[in-house]
C-alpha positions as CSV (number, residue, x, y, z in Angstrom):
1,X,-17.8,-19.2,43.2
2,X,-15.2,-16.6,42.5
3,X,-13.3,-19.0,40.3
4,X,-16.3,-19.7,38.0
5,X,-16.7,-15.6,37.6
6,X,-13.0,-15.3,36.8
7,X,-13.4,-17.9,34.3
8,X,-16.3,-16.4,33.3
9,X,-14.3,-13.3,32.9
10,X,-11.4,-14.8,31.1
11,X,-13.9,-16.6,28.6
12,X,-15.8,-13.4,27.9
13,X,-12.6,-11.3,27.0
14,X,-11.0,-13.9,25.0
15,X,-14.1,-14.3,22.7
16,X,-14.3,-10.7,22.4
17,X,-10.3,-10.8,21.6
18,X,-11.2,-13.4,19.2
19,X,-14.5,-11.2,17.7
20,X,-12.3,-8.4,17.3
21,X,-9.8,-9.6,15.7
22,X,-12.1,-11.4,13.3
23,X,-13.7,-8.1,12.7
24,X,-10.7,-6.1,11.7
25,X,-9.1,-9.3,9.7
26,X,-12.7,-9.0,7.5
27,X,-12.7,-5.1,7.5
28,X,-8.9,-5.2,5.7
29,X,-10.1,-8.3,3.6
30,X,-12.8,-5.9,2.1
31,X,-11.0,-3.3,1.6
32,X,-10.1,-1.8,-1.9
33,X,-8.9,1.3,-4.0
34,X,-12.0,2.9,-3.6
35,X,-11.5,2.9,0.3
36,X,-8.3,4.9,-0.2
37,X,-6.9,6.3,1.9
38,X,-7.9,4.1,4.3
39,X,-6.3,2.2,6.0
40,X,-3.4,4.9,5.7
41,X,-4.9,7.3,8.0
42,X,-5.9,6.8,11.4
43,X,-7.4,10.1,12.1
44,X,-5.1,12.8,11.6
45,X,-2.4,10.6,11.8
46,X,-1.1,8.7,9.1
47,X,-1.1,4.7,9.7
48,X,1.9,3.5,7.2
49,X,5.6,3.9,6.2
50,X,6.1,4.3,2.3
51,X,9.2,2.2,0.6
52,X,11.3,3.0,-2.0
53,X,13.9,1.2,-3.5
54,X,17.7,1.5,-2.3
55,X,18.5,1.7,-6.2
56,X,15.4,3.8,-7.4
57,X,15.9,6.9,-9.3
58,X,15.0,10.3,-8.0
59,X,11.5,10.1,-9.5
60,X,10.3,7.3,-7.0
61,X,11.1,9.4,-4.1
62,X,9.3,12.6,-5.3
63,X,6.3,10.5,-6.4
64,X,6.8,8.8,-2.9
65,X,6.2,12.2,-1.0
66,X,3.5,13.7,-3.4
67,X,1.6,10.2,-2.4
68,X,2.8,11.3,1.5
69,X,2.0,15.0,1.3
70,X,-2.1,13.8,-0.7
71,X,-2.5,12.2,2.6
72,X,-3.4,15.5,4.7
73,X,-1.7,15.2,8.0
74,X,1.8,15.8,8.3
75,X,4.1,13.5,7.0
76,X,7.6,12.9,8.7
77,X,11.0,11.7,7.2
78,X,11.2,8.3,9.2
79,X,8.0,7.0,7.4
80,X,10.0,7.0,4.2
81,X,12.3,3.5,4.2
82,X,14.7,2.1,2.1
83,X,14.0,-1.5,1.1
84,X,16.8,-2.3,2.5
85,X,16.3,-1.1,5.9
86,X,12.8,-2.8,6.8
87,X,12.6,-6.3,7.4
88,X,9.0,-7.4,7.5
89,X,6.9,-5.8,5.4
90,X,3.7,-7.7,6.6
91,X,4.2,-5.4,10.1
92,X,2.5,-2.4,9.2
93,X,1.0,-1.0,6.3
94,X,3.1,0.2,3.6
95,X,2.8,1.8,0.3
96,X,5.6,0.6,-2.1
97,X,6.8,2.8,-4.8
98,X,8.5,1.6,-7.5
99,X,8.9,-1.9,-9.3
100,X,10.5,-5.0,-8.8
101,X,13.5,-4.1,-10.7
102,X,14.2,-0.8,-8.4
103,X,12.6,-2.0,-5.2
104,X,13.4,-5.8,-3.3
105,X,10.2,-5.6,-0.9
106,X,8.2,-5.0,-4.9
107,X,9.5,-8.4,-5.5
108,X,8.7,-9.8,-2.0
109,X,5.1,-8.6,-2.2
110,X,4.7,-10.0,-6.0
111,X,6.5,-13.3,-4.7
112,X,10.0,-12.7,-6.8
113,X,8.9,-13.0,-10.4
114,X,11.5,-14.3,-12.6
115,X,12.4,-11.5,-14.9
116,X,12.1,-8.5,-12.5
117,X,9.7,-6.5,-15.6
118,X,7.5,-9.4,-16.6
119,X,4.2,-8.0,-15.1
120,X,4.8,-4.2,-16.4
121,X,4.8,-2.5,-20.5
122,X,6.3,0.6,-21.1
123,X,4.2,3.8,-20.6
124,X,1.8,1.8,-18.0
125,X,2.1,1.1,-14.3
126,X,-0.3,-0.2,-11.6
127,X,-1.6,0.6,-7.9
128,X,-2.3,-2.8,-6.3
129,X,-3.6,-3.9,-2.9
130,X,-1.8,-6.7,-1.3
131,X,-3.4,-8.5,1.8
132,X,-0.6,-8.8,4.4
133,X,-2.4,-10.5,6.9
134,X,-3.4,-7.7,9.7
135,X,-1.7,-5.3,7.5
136,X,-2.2,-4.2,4.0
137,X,0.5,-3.1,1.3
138,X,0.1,-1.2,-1.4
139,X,2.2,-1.1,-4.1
140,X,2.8,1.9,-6.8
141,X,5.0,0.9,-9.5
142,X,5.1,1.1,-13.3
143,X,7.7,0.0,-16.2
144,X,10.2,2.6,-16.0
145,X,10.5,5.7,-13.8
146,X,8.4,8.1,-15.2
147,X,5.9,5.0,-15.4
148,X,5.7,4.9,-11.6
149,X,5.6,8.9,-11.4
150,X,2.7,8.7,-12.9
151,X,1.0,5.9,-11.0
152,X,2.3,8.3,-7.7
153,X,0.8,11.5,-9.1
154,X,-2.2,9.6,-9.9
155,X,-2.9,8.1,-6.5
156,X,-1.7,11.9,-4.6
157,X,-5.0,13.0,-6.7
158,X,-6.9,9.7,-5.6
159,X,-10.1,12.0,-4.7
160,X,-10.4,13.2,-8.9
161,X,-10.1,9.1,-10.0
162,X,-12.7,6.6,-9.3
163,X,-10.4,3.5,-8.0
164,X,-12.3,0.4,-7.5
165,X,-11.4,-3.1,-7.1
166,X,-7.9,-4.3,-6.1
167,X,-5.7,-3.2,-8.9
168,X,-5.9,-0.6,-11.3
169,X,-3.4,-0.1,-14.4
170,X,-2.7,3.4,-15.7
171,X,-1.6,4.3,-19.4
172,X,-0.2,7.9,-20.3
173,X,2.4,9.9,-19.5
174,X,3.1,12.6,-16.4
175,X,2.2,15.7,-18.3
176,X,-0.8,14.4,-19.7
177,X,-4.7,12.8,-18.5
178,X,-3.9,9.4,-17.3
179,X,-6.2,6.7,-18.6
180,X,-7.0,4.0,-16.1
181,X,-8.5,0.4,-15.9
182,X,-9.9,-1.4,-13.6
183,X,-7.5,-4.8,-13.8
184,X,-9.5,-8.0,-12.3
């Protein structure tokens, strides 16, 4: 008799694993811009590391911790990485700043696109979510520099901009009204 209930037991807690699990794998598969910041904050703590590119130029970074500092909570220096010091970027969730030219987990997450520019024009950049499995990654990245500033500054004032969708692409510049569209 006592076998059967611990049987029972193990039964009922591995289909409520398995429930759970199934649940959160849905809730990040539904997920998109206009859930931002979610699933970056957990609370009042913040739920991601941001990367930016070993080679990037100083822009990346200061977009990198406007993005960090939008998020509320207090922000610490470990959750900034270079892309060369993080291995799996499917572990966590991450923001990625900057393109694949500037930034090797940009390329891993866009699966290593031949020339390193090919989805980006000058004087536009995109935010895009990326399903990582139980993670999700989202990258911030535009043609040049000031490109991807813009995309940063845009996203660090996410509550003035209706995001929607999976991947938005911004036109403009960094001193003036960004114009954005919904990419599908």
């Amino acid at each position: 008799m006592m076998i059967i209930k611990k049987t029972k037991n193990i039964i009922f807690f591995y289909i409520a694993a398995i429930m759970v699990f199934t649940a959160s794998a849905l809730a990040i598969k539904n997920l998109d811009l206009s859930d931002y910041p979610e699933p970056f904050v957990d609370g009042n703590a913040l739920n991601l590391i941001i990367i930016v590119g070993e080679n990037a130029k100083t822009g990346d970074m200061i977009g990198a911790i406007d993005i960090a500092a939008s998020l509320g909570p207090a922000f610490e220096s470990g959750m900034f990485v270079l892309d060369t010091e993080i291995d799996n970027i499917k572990e966590q969730n991450t923001i990625i700043v900057g393109g694949p030219c500037v930034n090797t987990k940009a390329a891993e997450i866009m699966g290593y696109p031949r020339e390193c520019d090919q989805d980006f024009e000058p004087g536009k950049a995109k935010i895009k979510l990326f399903d990582t499995g139980s993670n999700v990654a989202l990258l911030v990245a535009g043609y040049a520099v000031d490109d991807t500033l813009m995309a940063c500054r845009l996203l660090a004032n996410y509550e003035h901009y209706h995001l929607d969708g999976n991947e938005v692409e911004i036109a403009g510049s960094v001193l003036d009204d960004f114009i954005k569209k919904r990419i599908e």
